[in-house]
N, C-alpha and C positions, 0 to 999 in steps of 0.2 A: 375385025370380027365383033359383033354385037353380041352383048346374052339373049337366051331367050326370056322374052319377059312374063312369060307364064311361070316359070321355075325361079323366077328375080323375086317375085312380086312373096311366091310362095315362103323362099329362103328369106326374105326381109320380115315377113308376118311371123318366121318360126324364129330370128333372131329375136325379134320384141318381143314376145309371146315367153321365151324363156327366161330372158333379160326380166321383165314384170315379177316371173314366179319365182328367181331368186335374187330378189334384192331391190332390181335397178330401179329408180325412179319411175313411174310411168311416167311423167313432162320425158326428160332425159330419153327413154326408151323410144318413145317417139321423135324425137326430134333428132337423135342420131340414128334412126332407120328412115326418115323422112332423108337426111341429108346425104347420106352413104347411099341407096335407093336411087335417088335423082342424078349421083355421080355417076353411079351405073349406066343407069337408061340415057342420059345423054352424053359418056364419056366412052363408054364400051370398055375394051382392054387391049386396044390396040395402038396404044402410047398417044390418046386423047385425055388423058385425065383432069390434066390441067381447064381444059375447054369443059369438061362435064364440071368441073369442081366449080370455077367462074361460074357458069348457068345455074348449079343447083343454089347457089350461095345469094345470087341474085335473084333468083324467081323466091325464095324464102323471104328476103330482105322485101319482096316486093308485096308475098302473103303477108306478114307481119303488121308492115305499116297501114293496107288498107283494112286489118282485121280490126286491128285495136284503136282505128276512127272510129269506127260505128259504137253510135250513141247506148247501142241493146248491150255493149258490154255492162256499162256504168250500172243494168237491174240487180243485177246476181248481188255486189256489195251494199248497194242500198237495200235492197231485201232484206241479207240479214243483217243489217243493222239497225233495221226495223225490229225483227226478229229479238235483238240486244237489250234495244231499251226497254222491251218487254216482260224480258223476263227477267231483268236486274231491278226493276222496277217492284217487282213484284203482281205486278197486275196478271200474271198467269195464276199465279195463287189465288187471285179474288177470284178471278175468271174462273176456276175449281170449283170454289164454295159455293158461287151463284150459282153454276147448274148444279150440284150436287143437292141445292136447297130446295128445287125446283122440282124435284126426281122423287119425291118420297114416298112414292107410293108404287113406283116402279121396282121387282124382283131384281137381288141385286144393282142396286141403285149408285154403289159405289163404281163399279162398273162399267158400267153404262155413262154416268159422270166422269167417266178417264175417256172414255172412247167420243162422248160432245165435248168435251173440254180439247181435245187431241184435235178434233175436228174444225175449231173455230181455231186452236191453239196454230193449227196448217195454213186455214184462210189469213193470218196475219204473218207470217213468218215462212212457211213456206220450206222450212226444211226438218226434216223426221227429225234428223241426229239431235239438233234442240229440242223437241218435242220428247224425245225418249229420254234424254239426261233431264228433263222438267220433271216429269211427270214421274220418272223414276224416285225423284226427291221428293214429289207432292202429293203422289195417288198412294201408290207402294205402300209410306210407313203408316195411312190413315186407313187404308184395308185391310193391313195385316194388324192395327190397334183393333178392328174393330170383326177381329176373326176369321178372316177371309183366308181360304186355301189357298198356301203358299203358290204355288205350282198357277194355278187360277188367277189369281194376282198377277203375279208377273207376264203373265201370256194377254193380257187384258192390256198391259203395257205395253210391251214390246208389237204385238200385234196391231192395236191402235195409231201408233205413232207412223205409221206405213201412210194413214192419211195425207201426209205432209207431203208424200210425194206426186199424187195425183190433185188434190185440193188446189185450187189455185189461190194465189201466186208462188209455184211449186218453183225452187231452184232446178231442179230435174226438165220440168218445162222450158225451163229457161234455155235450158243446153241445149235439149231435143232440137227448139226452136233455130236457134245458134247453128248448132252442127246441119241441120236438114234443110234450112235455108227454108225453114216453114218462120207465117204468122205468130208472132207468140202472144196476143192477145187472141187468136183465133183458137190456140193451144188452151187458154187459161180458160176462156169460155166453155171448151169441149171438157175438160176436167171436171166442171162444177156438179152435172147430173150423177157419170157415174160415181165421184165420188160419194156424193148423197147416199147414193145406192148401197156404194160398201161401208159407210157409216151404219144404215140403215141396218142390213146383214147383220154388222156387229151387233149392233145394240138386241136385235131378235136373238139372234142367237145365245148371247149371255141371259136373255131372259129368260128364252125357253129353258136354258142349260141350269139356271139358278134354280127354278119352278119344278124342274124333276129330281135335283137334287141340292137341296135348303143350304146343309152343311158347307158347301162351299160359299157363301154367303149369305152369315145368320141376317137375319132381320134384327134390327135394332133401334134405340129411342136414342138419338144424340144429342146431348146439351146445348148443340149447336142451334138442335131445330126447335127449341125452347126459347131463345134469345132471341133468335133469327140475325140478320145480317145488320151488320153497320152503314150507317149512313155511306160512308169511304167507300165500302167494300163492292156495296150495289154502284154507286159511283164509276170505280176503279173498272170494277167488271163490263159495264154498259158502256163505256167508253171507247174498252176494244171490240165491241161491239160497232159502235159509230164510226169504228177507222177501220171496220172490214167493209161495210156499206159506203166508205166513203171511198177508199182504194179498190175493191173490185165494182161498184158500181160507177165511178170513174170510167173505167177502162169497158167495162162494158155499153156503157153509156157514151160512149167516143170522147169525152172530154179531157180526157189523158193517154200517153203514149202509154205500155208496161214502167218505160225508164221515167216517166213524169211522174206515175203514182207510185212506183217506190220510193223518191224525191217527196211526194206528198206522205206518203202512208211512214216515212222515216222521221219526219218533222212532226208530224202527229201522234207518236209515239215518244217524240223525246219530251215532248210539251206534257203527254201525259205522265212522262216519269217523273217531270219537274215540280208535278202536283204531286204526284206520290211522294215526291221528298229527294228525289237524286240529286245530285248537285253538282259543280263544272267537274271533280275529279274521275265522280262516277259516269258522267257522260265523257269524259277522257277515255278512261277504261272498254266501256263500250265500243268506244272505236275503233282503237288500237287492236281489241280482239274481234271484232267484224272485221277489220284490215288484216290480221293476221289468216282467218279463216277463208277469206275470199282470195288474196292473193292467189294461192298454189291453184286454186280452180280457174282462175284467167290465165293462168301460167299453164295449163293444163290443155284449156279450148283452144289455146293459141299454137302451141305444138300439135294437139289432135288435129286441126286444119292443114297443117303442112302435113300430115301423116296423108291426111283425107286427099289433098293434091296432089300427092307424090301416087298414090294408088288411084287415082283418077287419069294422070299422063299415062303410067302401063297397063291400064285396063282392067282392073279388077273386077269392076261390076261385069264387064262381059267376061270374064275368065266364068264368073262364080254363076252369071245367069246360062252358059252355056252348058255347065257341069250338071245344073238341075235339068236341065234340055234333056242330056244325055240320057240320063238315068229317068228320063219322062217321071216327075215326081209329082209334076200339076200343083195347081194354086194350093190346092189343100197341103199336100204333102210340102212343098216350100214352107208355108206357114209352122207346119208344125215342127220341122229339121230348127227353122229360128227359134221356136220356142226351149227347144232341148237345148241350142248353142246359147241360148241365154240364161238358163237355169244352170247349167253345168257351171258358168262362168260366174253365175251370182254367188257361187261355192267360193270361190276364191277373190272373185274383185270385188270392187265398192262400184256402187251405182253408176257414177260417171261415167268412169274408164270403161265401162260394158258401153254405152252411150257415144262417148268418143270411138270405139274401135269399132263399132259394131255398126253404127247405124249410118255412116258414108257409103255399107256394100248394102246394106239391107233395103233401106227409105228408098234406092232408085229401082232394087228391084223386083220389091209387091206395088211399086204406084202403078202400075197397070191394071191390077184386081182390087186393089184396098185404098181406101180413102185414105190421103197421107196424115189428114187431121185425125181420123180413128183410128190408123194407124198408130200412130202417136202413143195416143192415151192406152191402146193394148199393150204397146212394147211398156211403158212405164209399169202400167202393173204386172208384167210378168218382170221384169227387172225390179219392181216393187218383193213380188216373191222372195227373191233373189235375196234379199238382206234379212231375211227369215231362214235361210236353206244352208243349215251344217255343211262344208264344217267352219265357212267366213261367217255367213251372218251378222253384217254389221250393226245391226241394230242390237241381236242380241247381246255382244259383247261392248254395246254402249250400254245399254241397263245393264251387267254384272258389272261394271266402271261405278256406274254413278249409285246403285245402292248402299245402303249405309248398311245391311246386313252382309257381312264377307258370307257368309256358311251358302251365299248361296248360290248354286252350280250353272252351270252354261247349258247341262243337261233340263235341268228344269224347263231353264227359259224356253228351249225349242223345244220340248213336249207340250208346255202351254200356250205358245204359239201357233201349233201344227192347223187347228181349227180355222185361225186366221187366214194363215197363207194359203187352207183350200178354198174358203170365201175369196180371198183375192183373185184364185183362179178361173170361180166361177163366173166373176163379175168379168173379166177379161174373156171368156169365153162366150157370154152377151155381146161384148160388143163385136165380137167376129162376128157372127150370129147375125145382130142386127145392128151396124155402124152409124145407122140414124141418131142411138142413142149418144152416143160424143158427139155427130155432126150437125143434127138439129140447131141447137140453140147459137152454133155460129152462123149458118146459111141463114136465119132469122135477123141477128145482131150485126152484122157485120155484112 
């Protein structure tokens, strides 16, 4: 006798699913619902187990090996290790002061210099959670020295640092790519406008918002803009400037793979920390913690694929596209049930793991209505959301981590947030809307 595997498939999603919410590993979660799952569907319970066990243990051993050949693993660590030398180097610091020096005439300028600085800070490195522990350390104490509404401040931060997920060369990108079995230099392309756009958002927005009301960021005469910048500094800053034009213009320009120009854009960063002054222990250090950082997320893509196969052999995408059938939901209504399953879940999980579990049933089944490349970049910024949205919100609880003020609450952060993540909504609501805007400049370049 076999199970049924509509109710197999169900009972394995609600085993990991609660496994996740108390405790378990998400790798783990997946990899022993992935393997438990496969014994099933091909052992039954009719004293085959042995034969299902054999099979599930081999088709694993067989995803395994051909997953972690592919060269597109090797981005994600070279990324952020790009990422590393960057900001141990201190060249994200420069990178602050130079736009911040540039801005002085712009309403709340501080502001607006967290949210360009977060923006180029994306284009090199590529992931928030570095951008919000930076800039938590470098924006934060020089807006609230210089009057800036607590509350204001920190939502300027945490809100900003969301660029990193869509901005290419986005870690997030990388997986989407990875998991959906899409382009991800076609991904990093499609990222670049709307991002622009919600940089852009931000930056209006804090100015109108400063303009109607002053108080939240006084206008001020800094010593800084007196002196003006050091030789080093303008140096330092322009530099990561030359190695975002050199790594994403690479890739968009076909002369590097993603995996060639994180290999480039990683060696060009450490060259520049070695002008900043780093030296072998602190490029040790760097490594070792981009290797501790990246591990678990390889360890992570590599079980979500077996998760992704094991629900591919019992049908989940026809379970789940049949369900919608039923209940006649139509392309609209589809779209918006994934929007709800993805914000409810950015409550509780980290980006990824929404990414790993979600987008093996999803990605096959809007590619009949929605471009899988703007597809893409919607699902990121509403999983962008996601890390804004009480009561996980990782980003948030990475800036109450890294500021050096304790007094200050988790409530702040996501009331000064709130504005951002409706900008984020609207910009992903564009591109439902009109998908040309992510698809354009790949159907051109590529």
């Amino acid at each position: 006798m076999e199970f049924d595997q509509n109710a197999l498939m169900l009972l394995m999603f609600a085993i990991m699913f609660v496994g996740i919410i108390v405790g378990v590993h998400i790798a783990f979660a997946f990899a022993m619902t992935a393997l438990i799952g496969n014994v099933l569907v091909f052992g039954g319970i009719d004293g085959e187990f042995a034969d299902g066990f054999d099979i599930a243990l081999k088709g694993l051993g067989s995803v395994a090996y051909e997953y972690l050949r592919s060269a597109v693993f090797a981005t994600i660590p070279l990324f952020m290790l790009l990422g590393d030398f960057v900001n141990k180097s201190g060249s994200a610091r420069d990178l602050y002061k130079l736009i911040n020096h540039g801005l002085k005439a712009i309403p709340g300028r501080l502001a607006v210099a967290t949210v360009a600085g977060n923006a180029v800070f994306a284009a090199v490195t590529g992931v928030s959670i570095a951008a919000a522990a930076a800039f938590s350390r470098i924006a934060y104490p020089q807006m609230r020295h210089h009057g800036y509404d607590r509350t204001f401040a920190l939502g300027a931060v945490a809100g900003s640092a969301c660029l990193g997920m869509i901005i290419p060369p986005s870690v997030l990108l990388i997986v989407w790519g990875i998991v959906a079995e899409k382009s991800i230099a076609a991904l990093f392309i499609a990222g670049a406008i709307p991002g622009l756009i919600l940089a852009g958002f931000f930056m209006v927005y804090i100015g109108v918002k400063t303009t109607m009301n002053p108080e939240l960021a006084p206008k001020y005469l800094d010593e800084a803009d007196k002196e003006g910048l050091s030789r080093a500094e303008i140096a330092s800053g322009s530099g990561i400037g030359a190695l975002i034009l050199l790594v994403l213009g690479g890739i968009w320009g076909g002369l590097f793979t993603p995996t060639e120009a994180g290999g480039v854009g990683a060696m060009g960063a450490m060259i520049l920390g070695i002008i900043k002054g780093m030296r072998i222990k602190d490029i040790a250090v760097a490594v070792v913690e981009s290797a501790k950082a990246a591990a678990p997320i390889m360890f992570l893509l590599l079980t979500a694929n077996m998760y992704a196969k094991f629900m591919e052999a019992a049908g989940m995408s026809e379970l789940i596209r049949e369900t919608f059938a039923t209940y006649q939901l139509g392309n609209v209504g589809i779209v918006v049930v994934i929007i709800l399953i993805w914000l409810v879940m950015g409550m509780i999980l980290d980006s990824i793991s929404i990414i790993l579990i979600t987008v093996p049933i999803f990605a096959p089944l809007t590619q009949g209505f929605f471009d899988p490349i703007a597809f893409g970049i919607f699902g990121i910024l509403v999983i962008e959301a996601g890390l804004l949205t009480p009561p996980f919100g990782l980003l948030v609880y990475t800036v109450k981590g890294a500021v050096e003020d304790k007094s200050v609450t988790l409530a702040e952060i996501f009331r000064g947030s709130v504005p951002y993540w409706i900008l984020m909504l609207a910009v992903m609501l564009i591109i439902w809307a009109f998908p040309g805007v992510a698809t354009w400049l790949p159907s051109m370049m590529i």
